[in-house]
TIDREN-806113 format. One record per residue (C-alpha): residue in three letters; x, y, z. Coordinates in nm, 3 decimals. Example, Ala and Ser with C-alpha at 12.3 -4.5 7.8 and 13.67 -1.06 7.14 Angstrom:
BEGIN
<ALA, <1.230, -0.450, 0.780>>
<SER, <1.367, -0.106, 0.714>>
***
This chain:
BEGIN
<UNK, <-0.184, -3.814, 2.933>>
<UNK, <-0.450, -4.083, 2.804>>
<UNK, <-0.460, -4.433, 2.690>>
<UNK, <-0.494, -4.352, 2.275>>
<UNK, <-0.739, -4.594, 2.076>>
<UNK, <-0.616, -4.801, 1.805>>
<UNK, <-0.793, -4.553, 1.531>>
<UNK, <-0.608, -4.260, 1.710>>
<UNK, <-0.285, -4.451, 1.712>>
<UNK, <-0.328, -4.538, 1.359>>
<UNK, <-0.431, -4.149, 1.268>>
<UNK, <-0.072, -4.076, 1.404>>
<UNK, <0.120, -4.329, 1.240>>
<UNK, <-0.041, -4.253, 0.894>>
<UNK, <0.041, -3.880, 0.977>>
<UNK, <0.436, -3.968, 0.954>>
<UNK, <0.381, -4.129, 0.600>>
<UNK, <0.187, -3.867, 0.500>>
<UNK, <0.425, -3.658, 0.568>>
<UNK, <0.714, -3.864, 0.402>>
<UNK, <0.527, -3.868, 0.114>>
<UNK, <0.469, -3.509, 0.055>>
<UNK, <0.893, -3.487, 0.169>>
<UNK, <0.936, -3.699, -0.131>>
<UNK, <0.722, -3.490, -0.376>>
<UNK, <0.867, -3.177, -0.260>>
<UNK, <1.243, -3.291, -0.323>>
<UNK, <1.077, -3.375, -0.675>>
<UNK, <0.926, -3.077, -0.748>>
<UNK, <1.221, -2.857, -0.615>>
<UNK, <1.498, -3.081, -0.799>>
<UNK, <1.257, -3.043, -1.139>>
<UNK, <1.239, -2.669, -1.109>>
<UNK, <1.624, -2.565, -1.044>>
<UNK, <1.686, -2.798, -1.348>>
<UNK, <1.434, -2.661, -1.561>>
<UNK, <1.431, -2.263, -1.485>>
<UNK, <1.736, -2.099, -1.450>>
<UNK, <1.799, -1.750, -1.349>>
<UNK, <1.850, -1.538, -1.680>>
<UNK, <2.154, -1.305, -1.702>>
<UNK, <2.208, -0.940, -1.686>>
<UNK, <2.143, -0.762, -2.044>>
<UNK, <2.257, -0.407, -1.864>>
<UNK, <2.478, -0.273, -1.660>>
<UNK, <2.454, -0.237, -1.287>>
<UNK, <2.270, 0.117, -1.201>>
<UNK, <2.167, 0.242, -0.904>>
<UNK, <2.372, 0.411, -0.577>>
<UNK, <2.710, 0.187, -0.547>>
<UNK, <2.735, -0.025, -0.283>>
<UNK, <2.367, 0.046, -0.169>>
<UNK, <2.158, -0.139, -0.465>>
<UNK, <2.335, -0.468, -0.510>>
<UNK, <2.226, -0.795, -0.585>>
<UNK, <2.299, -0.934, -0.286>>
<UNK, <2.152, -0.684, -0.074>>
<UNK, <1.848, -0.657, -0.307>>
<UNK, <1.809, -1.062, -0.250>>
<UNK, <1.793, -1.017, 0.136>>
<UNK, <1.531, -0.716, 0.061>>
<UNK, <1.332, -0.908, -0.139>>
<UNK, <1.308, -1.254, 0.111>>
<UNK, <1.237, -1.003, 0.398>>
<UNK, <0.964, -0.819, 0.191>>
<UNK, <0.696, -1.031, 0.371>>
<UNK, <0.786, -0.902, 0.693>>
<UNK, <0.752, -0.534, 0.538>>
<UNK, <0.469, -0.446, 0.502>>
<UNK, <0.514, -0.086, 0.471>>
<UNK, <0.737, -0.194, 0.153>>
<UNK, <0.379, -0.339, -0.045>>
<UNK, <0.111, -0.114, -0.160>>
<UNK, <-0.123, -0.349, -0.076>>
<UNK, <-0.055, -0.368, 0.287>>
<UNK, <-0.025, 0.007, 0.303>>
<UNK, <-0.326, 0.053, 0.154>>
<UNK, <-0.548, -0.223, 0.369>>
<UNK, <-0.330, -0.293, 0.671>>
<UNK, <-0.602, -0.491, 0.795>>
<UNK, <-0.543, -0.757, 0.523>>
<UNK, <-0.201, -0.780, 0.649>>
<UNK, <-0.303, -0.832, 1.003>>
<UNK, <-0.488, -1.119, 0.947>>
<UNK, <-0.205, -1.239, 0.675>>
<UNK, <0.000, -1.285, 0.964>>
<UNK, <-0.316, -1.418, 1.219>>
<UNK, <-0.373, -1.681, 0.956>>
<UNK, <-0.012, -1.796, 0.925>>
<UNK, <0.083, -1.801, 1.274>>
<UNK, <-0.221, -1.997, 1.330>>
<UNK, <-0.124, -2.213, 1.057>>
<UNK, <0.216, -2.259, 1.244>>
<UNK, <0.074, -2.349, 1.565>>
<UNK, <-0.185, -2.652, 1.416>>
<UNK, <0.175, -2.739, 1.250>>
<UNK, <0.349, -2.744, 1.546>>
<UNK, <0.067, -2.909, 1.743>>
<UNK, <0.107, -3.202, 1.481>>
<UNK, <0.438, -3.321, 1.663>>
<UNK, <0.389, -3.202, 1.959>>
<UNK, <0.103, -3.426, 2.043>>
<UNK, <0.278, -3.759, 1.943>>
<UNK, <0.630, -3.670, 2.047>>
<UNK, <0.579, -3.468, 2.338>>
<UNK, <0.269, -3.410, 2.495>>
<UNK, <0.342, -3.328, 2.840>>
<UNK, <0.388, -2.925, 2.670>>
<UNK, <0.027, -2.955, 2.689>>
<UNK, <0.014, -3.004, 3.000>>
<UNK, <0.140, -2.623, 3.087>>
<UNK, <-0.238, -2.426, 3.092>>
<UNK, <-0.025, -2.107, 2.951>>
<UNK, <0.058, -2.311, 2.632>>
<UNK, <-0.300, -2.438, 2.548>>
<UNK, <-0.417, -2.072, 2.583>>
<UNK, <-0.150, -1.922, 2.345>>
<UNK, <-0.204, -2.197, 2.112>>
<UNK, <-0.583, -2.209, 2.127>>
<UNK, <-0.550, -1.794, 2.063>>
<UNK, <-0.356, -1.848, 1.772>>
<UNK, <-0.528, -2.087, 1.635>>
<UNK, <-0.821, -2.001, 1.680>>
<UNK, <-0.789, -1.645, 1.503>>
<UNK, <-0.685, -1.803, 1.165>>
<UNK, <-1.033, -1.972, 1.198>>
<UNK, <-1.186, -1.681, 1.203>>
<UNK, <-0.979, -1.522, 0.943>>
<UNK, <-1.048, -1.835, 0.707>>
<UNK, <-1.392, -1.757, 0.775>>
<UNK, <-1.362, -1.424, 0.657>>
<UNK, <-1.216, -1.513, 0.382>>
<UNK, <-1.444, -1.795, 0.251>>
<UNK, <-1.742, -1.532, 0.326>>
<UNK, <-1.481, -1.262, 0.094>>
<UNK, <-1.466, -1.517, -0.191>>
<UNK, <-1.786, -1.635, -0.235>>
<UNK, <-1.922, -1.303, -0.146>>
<UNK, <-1.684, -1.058, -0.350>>
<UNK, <-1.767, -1.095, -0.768>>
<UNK, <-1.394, -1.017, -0.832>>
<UNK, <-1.275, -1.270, -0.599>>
<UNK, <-1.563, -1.538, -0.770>>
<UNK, <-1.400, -1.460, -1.101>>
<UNK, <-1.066, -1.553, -1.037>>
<UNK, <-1.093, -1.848, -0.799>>
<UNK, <-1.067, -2.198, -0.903>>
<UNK, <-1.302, -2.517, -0.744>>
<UNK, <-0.924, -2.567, -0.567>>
<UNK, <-0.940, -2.228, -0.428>>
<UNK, <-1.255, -2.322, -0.199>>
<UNK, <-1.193, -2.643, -0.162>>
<UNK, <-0.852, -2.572, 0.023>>
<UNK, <-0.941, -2.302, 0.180>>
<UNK, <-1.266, -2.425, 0.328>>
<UNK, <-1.087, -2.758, 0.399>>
<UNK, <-0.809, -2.539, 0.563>>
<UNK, <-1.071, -2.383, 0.808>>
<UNK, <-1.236, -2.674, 0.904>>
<UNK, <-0.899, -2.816, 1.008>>
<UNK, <-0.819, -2.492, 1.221>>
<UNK, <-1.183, -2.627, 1.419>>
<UNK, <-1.040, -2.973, 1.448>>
<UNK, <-0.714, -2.835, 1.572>>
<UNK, <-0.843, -2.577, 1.767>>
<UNK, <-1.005, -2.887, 2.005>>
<UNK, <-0.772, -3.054, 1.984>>
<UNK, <-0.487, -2.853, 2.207>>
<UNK, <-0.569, -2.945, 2.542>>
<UNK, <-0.495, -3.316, 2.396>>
<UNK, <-0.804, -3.464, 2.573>>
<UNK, <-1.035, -3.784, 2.543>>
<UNK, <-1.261, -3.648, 2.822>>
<UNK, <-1.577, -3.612, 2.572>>
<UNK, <-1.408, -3.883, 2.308>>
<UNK, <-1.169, -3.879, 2.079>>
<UNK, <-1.349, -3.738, 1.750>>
<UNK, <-1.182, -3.370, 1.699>>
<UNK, <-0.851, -3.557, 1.758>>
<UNK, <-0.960, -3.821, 1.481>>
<UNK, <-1.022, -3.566, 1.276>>
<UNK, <-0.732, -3.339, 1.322>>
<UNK, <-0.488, -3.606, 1.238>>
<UNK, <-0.687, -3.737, 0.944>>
<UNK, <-0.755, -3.385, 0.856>>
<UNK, <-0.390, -3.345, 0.827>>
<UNK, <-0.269, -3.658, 0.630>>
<UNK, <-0.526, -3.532, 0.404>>
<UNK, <-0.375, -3.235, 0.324>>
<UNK, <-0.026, -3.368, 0.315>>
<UNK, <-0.109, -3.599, 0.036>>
<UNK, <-0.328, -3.306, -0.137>>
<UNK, <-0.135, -3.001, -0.108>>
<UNK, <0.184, -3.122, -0.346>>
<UNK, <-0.049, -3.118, -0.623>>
<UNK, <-0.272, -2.810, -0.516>>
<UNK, <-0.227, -2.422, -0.520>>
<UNK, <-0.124, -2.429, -0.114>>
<UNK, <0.215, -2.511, -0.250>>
<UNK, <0.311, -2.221, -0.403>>
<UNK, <0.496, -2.139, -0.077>>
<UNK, <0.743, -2.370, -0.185>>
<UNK, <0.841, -2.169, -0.505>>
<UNK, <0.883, -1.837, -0.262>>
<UNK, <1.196, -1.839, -0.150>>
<UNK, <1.352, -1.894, -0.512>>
<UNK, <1.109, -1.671, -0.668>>
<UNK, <1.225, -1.347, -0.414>>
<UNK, <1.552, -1.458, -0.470>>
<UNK, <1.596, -1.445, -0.856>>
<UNK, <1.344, -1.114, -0.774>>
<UNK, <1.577, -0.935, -0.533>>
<UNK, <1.923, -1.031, -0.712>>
<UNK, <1.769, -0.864, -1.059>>
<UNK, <1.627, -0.584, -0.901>>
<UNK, <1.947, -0.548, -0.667>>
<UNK, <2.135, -0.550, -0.994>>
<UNK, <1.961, -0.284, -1.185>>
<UNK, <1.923, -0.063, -0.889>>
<UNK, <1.544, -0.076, -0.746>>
<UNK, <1.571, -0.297, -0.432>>
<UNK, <1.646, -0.212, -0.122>>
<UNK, <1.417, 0.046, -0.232>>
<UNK, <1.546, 0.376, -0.144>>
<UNK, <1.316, 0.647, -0.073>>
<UNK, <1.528, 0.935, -0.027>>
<UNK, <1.849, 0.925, -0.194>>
<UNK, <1.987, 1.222, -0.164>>
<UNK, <1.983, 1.098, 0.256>>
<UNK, <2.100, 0.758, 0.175>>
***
């Protein structure tokens, strides 16, 4: 525990309406898309094995197909990229987590075992988002199809993982700058990423879902490699 400057008490509190703000967009955005794209009906019948190829089953194939990665070329093909997939996004959780954890209950960080992990985590999807800012400025395929948003978040993005990554152990030994900008880092991105590219997490779940219930319907998902076997 420390005795928090005014700036680093004010970094928190504009944290919370940061993140009521991008609450509000969100419920916006979400309530705007239901309304304006509905899931089309079936033009065919239902094909596939009965009672293996449904839509409902093919909706629960299709949400879970991130956690598959035997189930995506791509990931067969490089299972490296998928390794650091998941390095980035756990990391990604933990500088989350760390968010709330710091104002509401910082006495976790006071447990050596939980700095470590967190520090780990974190600290690999820095040098993930490294590799990847090297891959996109470095790779002409990746140039051509990458926006000025595309760096900016994504070098943003790994400059926060830094921030975060010092900021764990939750101390104001050596000052309180990588805490400063942690937080500020943060509100940032909460007031930037409703109206940038990072959302398009938000569309996944109903994207997989109108996905896996067509595909379920006509008989592709759960994809079943041997039929004859079940």
């Amino acid at each position: 525990m420390h005795e928090e400057s005014a700036l680093l008490q004010f970094a928190h509190t504009l944290h919370w309406y940061a993140l009521a703000f991008m609450g509000v967009v969100y419920i916006l955005r979400v309530t705007w898309f239901v309304r304006r794209f509905k899931a089309g009906g079936e033009r065919q019948a239902a094909t596939g094995i009965p009672g293996m190829t449904t839509p409902s089953k093919g909706v629960v194939y299709s949400l879970g197909n991130i956690v598959m990665p035997w189930a995506m070329e791509s990931s067969r093909k490089n299972p490296l990229f998928y390794v650091q997939f998941v390095a980035f996004h756990l990391g990604v959780t933990s500088a989350i987590l760390l968010l709330f954890i710091i104002p509401l209950a910082p006495g976790i960080l006071e447990n050596q075992a939980v700095v470590w992990t967190l520090q780990a985590l974190i600290g690999a999807s820095f040098l993930v988002g490294m590799g990847r800012i090297l891959r996109r400025f470095g790779n002409k395929h990746m140039r051509a199809i990458s926006s000025p948003d595309d760096y900016f978040s994504l070098i943003l993005l790994t400059a926060w993982f830094f921030f975060a990554f010092l900021a764990v152990p939750n101390s104001t030994a050596n000052g309180e700058w990588h805490l400063l900008g942690y937080f500020f880092l943060a509100s940032f991105f909460l007031f930037y990423v409703p109206f940038s590219k990072i959302s398009h997490y938000l569309y996944y779940p109903f994207t997989r879902y109108y996905i896996g219930k067509s595909l379920g319907h006509r008989g592709v998902f759960p994809i079943i490699r041997d039929p004859a076997r079940g």
